[in-house]
C-alpha positions in Angstrom: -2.0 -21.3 -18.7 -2.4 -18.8 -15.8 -5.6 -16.4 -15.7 -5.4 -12.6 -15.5 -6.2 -11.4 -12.2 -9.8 -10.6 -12.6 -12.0 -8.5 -10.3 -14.6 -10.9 -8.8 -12.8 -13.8 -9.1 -10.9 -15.9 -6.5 -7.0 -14.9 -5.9 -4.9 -17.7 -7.1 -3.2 -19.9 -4.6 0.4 -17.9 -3.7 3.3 -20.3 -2.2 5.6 -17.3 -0.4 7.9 -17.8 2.8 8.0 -16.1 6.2 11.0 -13.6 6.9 11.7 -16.6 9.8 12.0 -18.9 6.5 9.0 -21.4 6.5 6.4 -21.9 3.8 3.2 -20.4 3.8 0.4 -18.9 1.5 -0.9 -15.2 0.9 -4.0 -16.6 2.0 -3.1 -17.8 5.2 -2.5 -14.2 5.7 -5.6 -12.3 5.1 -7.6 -10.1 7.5 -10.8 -10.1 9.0 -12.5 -7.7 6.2 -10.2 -6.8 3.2 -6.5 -7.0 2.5 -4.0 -5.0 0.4 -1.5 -6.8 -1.2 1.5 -5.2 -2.9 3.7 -7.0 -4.6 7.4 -5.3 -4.7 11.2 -6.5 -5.8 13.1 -6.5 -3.4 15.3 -4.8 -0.2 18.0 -4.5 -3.0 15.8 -2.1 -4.9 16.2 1.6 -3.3 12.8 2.5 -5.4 11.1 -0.6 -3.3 13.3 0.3 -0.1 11.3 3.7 0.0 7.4 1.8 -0.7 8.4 -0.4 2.3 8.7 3.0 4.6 5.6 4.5 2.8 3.2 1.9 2.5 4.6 2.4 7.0 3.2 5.6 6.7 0.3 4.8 5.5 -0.5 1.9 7.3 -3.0 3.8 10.2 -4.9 5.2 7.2 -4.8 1.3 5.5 -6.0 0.2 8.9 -9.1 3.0 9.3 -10.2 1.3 6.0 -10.2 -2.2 8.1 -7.8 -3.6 6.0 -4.4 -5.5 6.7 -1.6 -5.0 4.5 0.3 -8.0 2.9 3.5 -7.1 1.3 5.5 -9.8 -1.0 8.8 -9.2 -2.6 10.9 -11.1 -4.6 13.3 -11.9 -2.0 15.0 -15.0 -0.2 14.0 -15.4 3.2 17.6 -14.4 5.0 18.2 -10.9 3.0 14.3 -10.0 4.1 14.7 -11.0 7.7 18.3 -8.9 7.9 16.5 -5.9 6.3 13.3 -6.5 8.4 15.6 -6.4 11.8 17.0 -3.1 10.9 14.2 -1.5 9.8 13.8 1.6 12.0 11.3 2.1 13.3 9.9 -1.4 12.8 7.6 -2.2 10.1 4.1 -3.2 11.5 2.6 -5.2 8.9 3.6 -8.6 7.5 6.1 -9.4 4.7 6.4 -12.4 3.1 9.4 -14.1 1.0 8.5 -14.8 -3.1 12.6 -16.3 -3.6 10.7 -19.1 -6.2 8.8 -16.0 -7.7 5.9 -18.2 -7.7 3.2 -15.6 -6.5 4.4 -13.3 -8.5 4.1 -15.7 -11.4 0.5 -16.9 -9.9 -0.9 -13.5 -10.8 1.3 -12.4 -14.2 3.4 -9.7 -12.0 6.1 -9.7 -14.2 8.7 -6.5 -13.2 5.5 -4.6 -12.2 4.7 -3.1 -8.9 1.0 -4.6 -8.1 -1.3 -3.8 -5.4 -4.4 -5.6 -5.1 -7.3 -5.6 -2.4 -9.3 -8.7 -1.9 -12.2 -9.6 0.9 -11.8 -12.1 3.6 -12.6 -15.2 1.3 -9.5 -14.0 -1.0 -11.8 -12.7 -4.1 -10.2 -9.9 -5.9 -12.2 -6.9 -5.5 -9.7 -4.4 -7.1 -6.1 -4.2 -8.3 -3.9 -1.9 -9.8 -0.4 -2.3 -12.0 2.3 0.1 -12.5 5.1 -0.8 -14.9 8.4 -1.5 -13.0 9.3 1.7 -11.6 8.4 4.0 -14.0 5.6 4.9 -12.7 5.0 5.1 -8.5 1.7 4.3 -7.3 -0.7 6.9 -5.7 -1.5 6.2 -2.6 -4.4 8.2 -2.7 -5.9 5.9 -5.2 -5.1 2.7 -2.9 -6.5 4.4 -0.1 -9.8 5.4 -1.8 -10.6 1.5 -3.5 -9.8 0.6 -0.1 -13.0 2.7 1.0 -14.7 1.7 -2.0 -14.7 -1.7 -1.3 -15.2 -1.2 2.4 -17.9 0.8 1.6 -19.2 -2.1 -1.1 -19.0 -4.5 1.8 -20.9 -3.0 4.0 -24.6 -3.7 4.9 -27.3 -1.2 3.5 -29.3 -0.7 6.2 -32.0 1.5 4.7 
């Protein structure tokens, strides 16, 4: 039986595809310091369509916390890369193909939108769930456990 994501505690290991089609892990695709990933349905959801441009918007704030940002949706690899191509302007951050729904199973998404921030080794060191789309996640609150756990990273030099 699969674990509850748990703060602390490794992220399981998440099978997902490239928008080009070939099969990689989440964790192949960490950053340097912290990542966010958020976990969405699909280019066929107009709900998701709009995080996609958001989470755009938001990405230089995402990036002043030293983070990378990890997107996975529940999509097959040719419907992601046509929506990728004609995404104006480009979308600077990577997005990775779930068609299996395997990640999404690895961490008990279910129909939830689910961001979660882990450290360069790929422990969990916060995450969030909103239920389907009836609730729309703040990004105030991503931005601020993103400087939370920056700030928990960093060295005390007192």
């Amino acid at each position: 039986m699969l674990e509850p994501l748990q703060i602390g505690t490794p992220l399981p290991e998440m099978q997902a595809e490239t928008a080009a089609g070939r099969w990689t892990t989440v964790q192949a695709h960490l950053g340097p310091k912290q990542t966010l990933i958020y976990f969405l349905h699909g280019t066929w959801c107009p709900e998701c369509i709009g995080q996609f441009h958001l989470l755009q918007r938001y990405l230089p704030r995402i990036q002043d916390a030293r983070a990378k940002l990890v997107v996975v949706t529940g999509e097959e690899s040719d419907p992601l890369w046509a929506f990728l191509q004609s995404t104006q302007p480009p979308l600077q951050y990577t997005v990775l193909a779930d068609p299996k729904h395997s990640a999404s199973h690895a961490i008990q998404a279910g129909d939830d939108t689910i961001a979660i921030i882990v450290d360069n080794q790929g422990v969990v060191r916060w995450f969030e769930r909103w239920a389907g789309h009836q609730e729309e996640p703040g990004y105030g609150i991503i931005l601020q456990a993103l400087r939370d756990v920056q700030d928990a990273g960093e060295p005390n030099n007192d």
